[in-house]
C-alpha positions as CSV (number, residue, x, y, z in Angstrom):
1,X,-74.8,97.9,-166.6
2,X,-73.7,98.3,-170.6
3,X,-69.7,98.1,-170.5
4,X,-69.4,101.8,-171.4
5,X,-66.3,100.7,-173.7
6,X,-69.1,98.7,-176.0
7,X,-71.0,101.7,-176.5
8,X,-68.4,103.9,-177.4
9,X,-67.0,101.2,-180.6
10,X,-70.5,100.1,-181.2
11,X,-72.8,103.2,-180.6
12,X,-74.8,103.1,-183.7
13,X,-75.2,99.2,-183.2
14,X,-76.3,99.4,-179.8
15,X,-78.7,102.1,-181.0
16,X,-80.0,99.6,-183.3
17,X,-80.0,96.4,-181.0
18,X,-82.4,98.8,-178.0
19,X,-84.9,99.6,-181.1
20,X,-85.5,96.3,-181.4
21,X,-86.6,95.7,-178.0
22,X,-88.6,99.2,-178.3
23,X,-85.8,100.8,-175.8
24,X,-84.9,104.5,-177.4
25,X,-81.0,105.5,-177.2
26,X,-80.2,108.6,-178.7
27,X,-76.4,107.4,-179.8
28,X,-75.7,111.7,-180.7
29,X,-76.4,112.6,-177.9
30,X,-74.1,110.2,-176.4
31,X,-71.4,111.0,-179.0
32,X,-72.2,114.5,-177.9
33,X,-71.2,113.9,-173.9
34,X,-68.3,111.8,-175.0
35,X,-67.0,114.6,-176.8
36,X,-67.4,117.1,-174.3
37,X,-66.4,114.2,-171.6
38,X,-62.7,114.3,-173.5
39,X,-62.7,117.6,-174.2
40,X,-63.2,118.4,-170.8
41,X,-60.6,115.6,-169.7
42,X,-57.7,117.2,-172.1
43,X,-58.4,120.9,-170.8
44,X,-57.4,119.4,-167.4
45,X,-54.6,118.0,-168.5
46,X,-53.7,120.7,-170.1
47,X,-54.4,123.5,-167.1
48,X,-52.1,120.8,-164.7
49,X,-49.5,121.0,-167.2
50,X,-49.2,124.6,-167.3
51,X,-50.1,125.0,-163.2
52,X,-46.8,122.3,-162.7
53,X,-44.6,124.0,-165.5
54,X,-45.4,127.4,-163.7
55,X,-44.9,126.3,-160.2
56,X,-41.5,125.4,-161.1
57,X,-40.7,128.7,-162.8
58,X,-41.7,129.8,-159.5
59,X,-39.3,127.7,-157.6
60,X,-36.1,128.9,-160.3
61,X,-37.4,132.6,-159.6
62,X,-37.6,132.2,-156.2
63,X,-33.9,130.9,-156.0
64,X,-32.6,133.8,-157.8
65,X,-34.3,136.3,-155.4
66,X,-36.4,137.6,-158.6
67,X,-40.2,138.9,-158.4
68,X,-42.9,135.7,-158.2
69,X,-46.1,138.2,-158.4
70,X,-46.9,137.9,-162.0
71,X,-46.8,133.9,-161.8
72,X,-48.5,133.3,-158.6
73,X,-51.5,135.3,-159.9
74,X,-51.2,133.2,-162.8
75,X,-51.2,130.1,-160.8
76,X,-53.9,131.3,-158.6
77,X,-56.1,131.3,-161.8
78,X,-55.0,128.6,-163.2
79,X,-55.8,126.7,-160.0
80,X,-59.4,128.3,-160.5
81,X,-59.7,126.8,-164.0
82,X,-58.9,123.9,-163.1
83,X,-61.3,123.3,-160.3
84,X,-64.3,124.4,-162.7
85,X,-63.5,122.3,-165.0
86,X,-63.1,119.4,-162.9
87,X,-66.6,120.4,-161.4
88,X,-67.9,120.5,-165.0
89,X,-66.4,116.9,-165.6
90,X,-68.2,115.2,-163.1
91,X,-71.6,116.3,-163.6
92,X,-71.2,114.9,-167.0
93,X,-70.0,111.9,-165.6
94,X,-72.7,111.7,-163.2
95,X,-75.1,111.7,-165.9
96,X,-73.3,109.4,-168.3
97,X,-73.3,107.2,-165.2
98,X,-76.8,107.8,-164.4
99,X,-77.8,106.9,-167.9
100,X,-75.9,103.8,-168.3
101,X,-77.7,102.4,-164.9
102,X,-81.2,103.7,-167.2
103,X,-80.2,101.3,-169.6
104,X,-81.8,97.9,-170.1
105,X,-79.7,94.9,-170.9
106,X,-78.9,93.9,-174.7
107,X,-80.9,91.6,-176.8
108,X,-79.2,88.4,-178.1
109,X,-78.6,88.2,-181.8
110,X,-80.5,85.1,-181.3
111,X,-83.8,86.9,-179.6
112,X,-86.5,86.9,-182.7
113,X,-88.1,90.9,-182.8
114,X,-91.4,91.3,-181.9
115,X,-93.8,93.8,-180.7
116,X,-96.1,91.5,-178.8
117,X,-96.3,87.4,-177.1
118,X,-98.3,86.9,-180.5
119,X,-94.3,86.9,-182.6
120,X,-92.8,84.8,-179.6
121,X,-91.3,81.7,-180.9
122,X,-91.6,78.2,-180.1
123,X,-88.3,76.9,-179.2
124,X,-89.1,73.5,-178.5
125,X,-91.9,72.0,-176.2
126,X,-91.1,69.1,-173.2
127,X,-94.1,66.7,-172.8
128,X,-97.8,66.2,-173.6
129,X,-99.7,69.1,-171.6
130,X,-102.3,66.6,-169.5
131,X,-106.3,66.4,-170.4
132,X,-108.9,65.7,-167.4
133,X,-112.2,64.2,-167.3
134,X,-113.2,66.8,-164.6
135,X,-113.4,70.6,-164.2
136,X,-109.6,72.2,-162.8
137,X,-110.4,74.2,-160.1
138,X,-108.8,77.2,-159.7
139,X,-106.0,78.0,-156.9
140,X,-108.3,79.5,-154.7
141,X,-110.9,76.7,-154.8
142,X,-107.9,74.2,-154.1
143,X,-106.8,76.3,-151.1
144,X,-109.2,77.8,-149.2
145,X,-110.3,74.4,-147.8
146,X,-106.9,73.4,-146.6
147,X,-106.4,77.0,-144.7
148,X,-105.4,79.2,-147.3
149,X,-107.5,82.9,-146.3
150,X,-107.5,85.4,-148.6
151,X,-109.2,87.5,-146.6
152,X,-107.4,87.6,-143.7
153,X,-104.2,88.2,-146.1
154,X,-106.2,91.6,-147.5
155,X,-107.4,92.3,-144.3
156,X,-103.7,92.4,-142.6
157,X,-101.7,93.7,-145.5
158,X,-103.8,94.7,-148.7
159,X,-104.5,92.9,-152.1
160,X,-101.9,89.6,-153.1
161,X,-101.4,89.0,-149.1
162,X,-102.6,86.0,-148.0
163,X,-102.8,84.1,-145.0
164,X,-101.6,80.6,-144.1
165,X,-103.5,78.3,-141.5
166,X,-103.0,74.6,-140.1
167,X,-102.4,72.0,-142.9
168,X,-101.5,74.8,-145.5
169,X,-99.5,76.7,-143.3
170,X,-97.6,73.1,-142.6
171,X,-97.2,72.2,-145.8
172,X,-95.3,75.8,-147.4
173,X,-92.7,75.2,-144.2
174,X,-92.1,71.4,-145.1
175,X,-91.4,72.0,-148.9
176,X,-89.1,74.9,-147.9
177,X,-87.3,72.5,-146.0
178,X,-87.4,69.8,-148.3
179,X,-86.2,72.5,-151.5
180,X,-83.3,73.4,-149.0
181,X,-82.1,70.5,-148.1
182,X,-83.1,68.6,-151.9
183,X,-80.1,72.0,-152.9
184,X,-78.0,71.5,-150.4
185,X,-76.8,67.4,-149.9
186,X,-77.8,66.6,-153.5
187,X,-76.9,69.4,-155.7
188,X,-73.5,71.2,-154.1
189,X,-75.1,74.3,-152.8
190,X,-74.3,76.2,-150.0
191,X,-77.1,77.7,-147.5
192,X,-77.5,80.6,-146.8
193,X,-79.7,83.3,-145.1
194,X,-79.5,86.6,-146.3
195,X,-80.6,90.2,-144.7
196,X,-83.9,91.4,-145.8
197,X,-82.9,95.0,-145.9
198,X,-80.2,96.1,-148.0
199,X,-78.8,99.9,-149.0
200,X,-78.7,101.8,-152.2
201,X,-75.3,100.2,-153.9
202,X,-76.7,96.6,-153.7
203,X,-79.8,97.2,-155.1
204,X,-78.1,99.1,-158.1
205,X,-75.3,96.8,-158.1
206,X,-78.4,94.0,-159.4
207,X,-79.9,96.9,-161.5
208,X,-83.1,97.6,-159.6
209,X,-81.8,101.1,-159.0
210,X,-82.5,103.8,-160.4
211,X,-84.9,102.5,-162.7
212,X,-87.5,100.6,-160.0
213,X,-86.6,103.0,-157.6
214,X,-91.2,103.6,-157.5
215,X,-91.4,100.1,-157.1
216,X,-89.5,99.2,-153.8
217,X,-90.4,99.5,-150.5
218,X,-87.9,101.4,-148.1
219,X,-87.3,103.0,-144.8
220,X,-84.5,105.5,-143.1
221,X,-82.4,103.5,-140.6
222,X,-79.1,106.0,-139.1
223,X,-80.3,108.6,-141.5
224,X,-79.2,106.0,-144.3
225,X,-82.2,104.4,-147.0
226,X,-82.4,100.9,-146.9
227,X,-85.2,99.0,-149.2
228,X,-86.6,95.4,-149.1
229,X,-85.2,93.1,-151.2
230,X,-87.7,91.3,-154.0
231,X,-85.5,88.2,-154.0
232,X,-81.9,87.1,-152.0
233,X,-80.6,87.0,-155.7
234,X,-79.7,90.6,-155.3
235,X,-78.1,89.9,-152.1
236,X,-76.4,86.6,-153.0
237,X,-75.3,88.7,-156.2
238,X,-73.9,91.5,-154.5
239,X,-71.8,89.1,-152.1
240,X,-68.9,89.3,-155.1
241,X,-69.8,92.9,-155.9
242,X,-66.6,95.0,-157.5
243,X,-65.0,91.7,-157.3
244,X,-63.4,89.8,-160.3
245,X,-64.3,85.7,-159.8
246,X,-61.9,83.5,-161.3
247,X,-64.5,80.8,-163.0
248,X,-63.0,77.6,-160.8
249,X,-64.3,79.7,-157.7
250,X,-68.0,79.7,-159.4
């Protein structure tokens, strides 16, 4: 999510920066909620102002034996006030909230503009891409001899699905194994195995929610929504969720 703090010193900049990457932000109309977002804010302080200074009038009168009608009806309303105006509050904050999760990430100054792959720019390039003296079959063609079935995958599950028999099948569980443990005693990494099924605040704290919420695959479990994750990135992410990391514990 866009540190809310960035947008409200650098509106007009950020406006600029998400035009670039063909993302519309409407900074007025965020200037607009702010506004009423602080106006809102300073009513309530005001109203609990008033509501204490009057509740201790009351307490003086009361001492003295004198008549508290007058104020408590006044408290009573301010008490009112203030409850609609902390229930106007939080919509807005909802929706500021709601919009900020909308919000894609920032380009880098360093990111060239472009409307299409055609103004991509070539950083560098690593190698000589290789020339053969024969026709490159495709995946499929490579596969299908060695057990990988299509068919079967669209049969069982739909289109992309496929299905993994004998010396395939062998293979995709050895170089699992072999890219675990290559991670693990070479590189420093730490395995780990990850729930498939994960609830609403994980998959927003990696930003897939609200925005991909069409795209996910979920189911009701205890009358709570859990989805699928695409990747254990969100839930490796979400391990330090609403934590602060000091950088030697990276």
């Amino acid at each position: 999510m866009i540190d809310i703090n960035l947008l409200r010193k650098e509106t007009f900049s950020v406006a600029t920066k998400y035009e670039s990457r063909g993302f519309f932000f409407d900074p007025e109309a965020f200037l607009e909620m702010e506004s009423n977002r602080k106006k809102f804010q300073v009513m309530s302080e005001n109203l609990k102002s008033n509501l204490n200074r009057t509740s201790k009038l009351v307490g003086q009168l009361m001492a003295k034996g004198e008549s508290t009608d007058e104020l408590l009806v006044e408290i009573l309303a301010l008490k009112k006030s203030m409850q609609e105006d902390e229930m106007r509050f939080n919509v807005l904050q909802k929706e500021i909230h709601t919009n900020l999760l909308n919000m894609p990430n920032l380009p880098h100054d360093s990111v060239p503009v472009g409307k299409s792959e055609a103004d991509n720019v070539e950083v560098r390039k690593v190698g000589t891409p290789r020339t053969f003296d024969f026709a490159v079959k495709d995946h499929t063609d490579v596969g299908t001899p060695l057990g990988l079935d299509f068919d079967t995958g669209i049969k069982l599950s739909g289109s992309r699905f496929t299905f993994m028999r004998g010396g395939i099948a062998k293979l995709h569980r050895a170089l699992s194994q072999f890219m675990l443990d290559t991670q693990t005693e070479q590189h420093g990494y730490t395995e780990c195995y990850t729930p498939y099924l994960v609830n609403a605040e994980t998959l927003t704290g990696t930003g897939q929610l609200p925005k991909f919420e069409e795209d996910l695959f979920s189911l009701n479990h205890n009358d709570t929504k859990l989805y699928l994750i695409p990747t254990s990135e969100v839930t490796l992410t979400n391990t330090v969720r609403d934590e602060i990391v000091p950088l030697e514990a990276l």
